[in-house]
N, C-alpha and C positions, 0 to 999 in steps of 0.2 A: 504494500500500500504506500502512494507516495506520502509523504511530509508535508503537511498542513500550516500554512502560516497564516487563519484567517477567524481561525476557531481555536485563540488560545486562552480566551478569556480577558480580564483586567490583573487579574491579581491583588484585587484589593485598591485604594488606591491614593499606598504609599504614601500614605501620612502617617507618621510614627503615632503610637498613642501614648506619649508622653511627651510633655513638655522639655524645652531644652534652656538654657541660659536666655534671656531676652528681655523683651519689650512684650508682653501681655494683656489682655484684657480675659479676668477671671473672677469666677464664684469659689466663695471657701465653701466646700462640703461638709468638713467637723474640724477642729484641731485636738488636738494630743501630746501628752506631755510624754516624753519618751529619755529612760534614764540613761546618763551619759557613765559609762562602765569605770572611764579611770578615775574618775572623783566622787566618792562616797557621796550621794545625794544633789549630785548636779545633775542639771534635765534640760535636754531640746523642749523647747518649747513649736511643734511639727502642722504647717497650717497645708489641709489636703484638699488640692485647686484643682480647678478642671475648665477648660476653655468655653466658650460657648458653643452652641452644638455644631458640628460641622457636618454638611448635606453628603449624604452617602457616605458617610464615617459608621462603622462601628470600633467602639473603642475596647476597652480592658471590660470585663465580667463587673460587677455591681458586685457580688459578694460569688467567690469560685466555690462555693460548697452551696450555692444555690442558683439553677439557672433560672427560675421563673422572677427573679429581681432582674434581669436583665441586663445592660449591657451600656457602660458612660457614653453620651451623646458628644462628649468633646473629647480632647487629650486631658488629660490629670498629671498629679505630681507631687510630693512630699517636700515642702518648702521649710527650711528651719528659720525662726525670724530672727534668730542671728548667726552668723557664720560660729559664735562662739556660746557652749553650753550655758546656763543659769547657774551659779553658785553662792554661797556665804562665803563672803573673803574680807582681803582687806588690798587695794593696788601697793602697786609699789611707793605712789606717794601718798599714801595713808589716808586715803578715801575708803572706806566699809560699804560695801558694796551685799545687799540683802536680797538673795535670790527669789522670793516670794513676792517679794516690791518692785524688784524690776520685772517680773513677769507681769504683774500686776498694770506696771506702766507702759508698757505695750501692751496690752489687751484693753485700756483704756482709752491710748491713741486710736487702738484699732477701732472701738464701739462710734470714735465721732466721727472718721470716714463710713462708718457704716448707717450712721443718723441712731444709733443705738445708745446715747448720752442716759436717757432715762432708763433704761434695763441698766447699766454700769451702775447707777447712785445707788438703787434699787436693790444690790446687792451687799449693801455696806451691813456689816455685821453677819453675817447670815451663815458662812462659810467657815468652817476650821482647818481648813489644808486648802493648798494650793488645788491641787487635786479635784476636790470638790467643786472649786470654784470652775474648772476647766469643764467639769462632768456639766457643771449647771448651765453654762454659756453654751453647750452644746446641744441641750436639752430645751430650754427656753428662750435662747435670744435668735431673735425672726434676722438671721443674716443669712438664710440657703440661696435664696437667688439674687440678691446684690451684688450686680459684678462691680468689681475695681480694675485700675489701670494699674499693673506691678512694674517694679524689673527686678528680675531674677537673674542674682549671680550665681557661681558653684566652682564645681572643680571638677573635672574628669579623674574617671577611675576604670580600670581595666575588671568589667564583670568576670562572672564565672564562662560565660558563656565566648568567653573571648573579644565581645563587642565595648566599645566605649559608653560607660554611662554618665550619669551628673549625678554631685551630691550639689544640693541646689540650694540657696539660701538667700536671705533679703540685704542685700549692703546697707552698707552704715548711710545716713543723711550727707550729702553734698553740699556746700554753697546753693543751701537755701532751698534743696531740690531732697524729696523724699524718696522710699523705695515703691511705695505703695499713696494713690488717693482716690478721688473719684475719676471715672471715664472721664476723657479729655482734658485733664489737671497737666496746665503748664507747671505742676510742681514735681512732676515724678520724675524719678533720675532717667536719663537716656541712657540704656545699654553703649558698653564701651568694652569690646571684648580685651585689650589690652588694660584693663584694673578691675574686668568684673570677671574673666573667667581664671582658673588656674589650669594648664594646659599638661595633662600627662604627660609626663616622662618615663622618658624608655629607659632603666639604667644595663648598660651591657652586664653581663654576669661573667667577674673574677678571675672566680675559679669554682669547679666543680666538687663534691663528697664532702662538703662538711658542712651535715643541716644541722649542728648547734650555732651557727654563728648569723645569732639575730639578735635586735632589741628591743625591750622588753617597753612598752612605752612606758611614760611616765606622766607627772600632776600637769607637766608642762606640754600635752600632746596638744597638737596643731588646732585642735577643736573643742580648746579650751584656754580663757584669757582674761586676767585682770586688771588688765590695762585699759 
């Protein structure tokens, strides 16, 4: 039989279903507070976007041990709001730094880009853990279909799978320019892949046969900062 080049299909069409470093317009779906392994009691604070929906997309599963929830209408993405964990500390020049209050004051700014000012007051007392407070904003504060204007920075990292992925997260404020406001805010940072992405690196390897020689991280690992 000859070879057919007229009935091959689309193959789908090639829009990854995940977001990558950029200039966005997105809905938060829930956030999550996710603990950060080398410092006892530090936590990503983890906000889960998803684009608006795009025609003939189907995206990631809605939840993979159920198909009847269906299937995200946009790309998604696990955003951390700061490139660096939440902890109790103190910097180096002796500013005390309160990991419950800073989270707090991000989830604050966030409620007034979200017009969510009165659910934020609303909650003053109410809460004994961080935690709880995160369970409740995801429970009762009306922010599922509000989209915002982001940019999202991150880092490449080499998956398992061999393909390049991102560890994605919100940079810090600019001159005057934020990472996140309302659609069309001349205040949100403009992507700039030369200071917002980190570009994997390939390091050649050595020398071969000696898998004890690694390091072990520490309080000072990359994804964490008191500064």
């Amino acid at each position: 039989m000859a070879l057919s080049t007229t009935d091959l299909g689309t193959g789908g069409t090639g829009i990854a279903k995940t977001i990558a470093p950029g200039n966005h317009t997105l809905k938060i779906n829930s956030i999550t507070l996710d603990d950060f392994s080398f410092i006892p009691g530090a936590k990503h604070l983890m906000l889960h976007v998803e684009t608006k929906p795009i025609e003939g997309f189907e995206g990631f599963m809605r939840d993979k041990d159920d198909a009847s929830k269906g299937n995200y209408n946009g790309q998604i993405g696990r955003v951390k709001a700061s490139q660096y964990a939440y902890a109790d500390g103190t910097t180096k020049s002796g500013i005390e730094i309160q990991r419950d209050r800073a989270i707090l004051i991000f989830l604050q700014n966030l409620c007034k880009s979200l017009n969510l000012n009165e659910w934020f007051t609303d909650q003053d007392g109410k809460h004994e853990s961080i935690d709880d407070f995160v369970n409740e904003f995801n429970k009762s504060a009306k922010f599922q279909d509000i989209y915002l204007d982001f940019c999202i920075a991150g880092k490449e990292y080499m998956g398992k799978t061999g393909y390049l992925n991102y560890d994605l997260n919100l940079p810090k404020a600019e001159r005057g320019a934020y990472s996140y406001g309302e659609t069309n805010s001349s205040k949100v940072i403009i992507y700039n892949e030369a200071t917002h992405l980190k570009k994997f690196q390939v390091t050649p390897v050595a020398e071969f046969g000696n898998d004890d020689d690694f390091s072990v991280p520490t309080k000072s690992a990359s994804d964490f900062s008191l500064d």
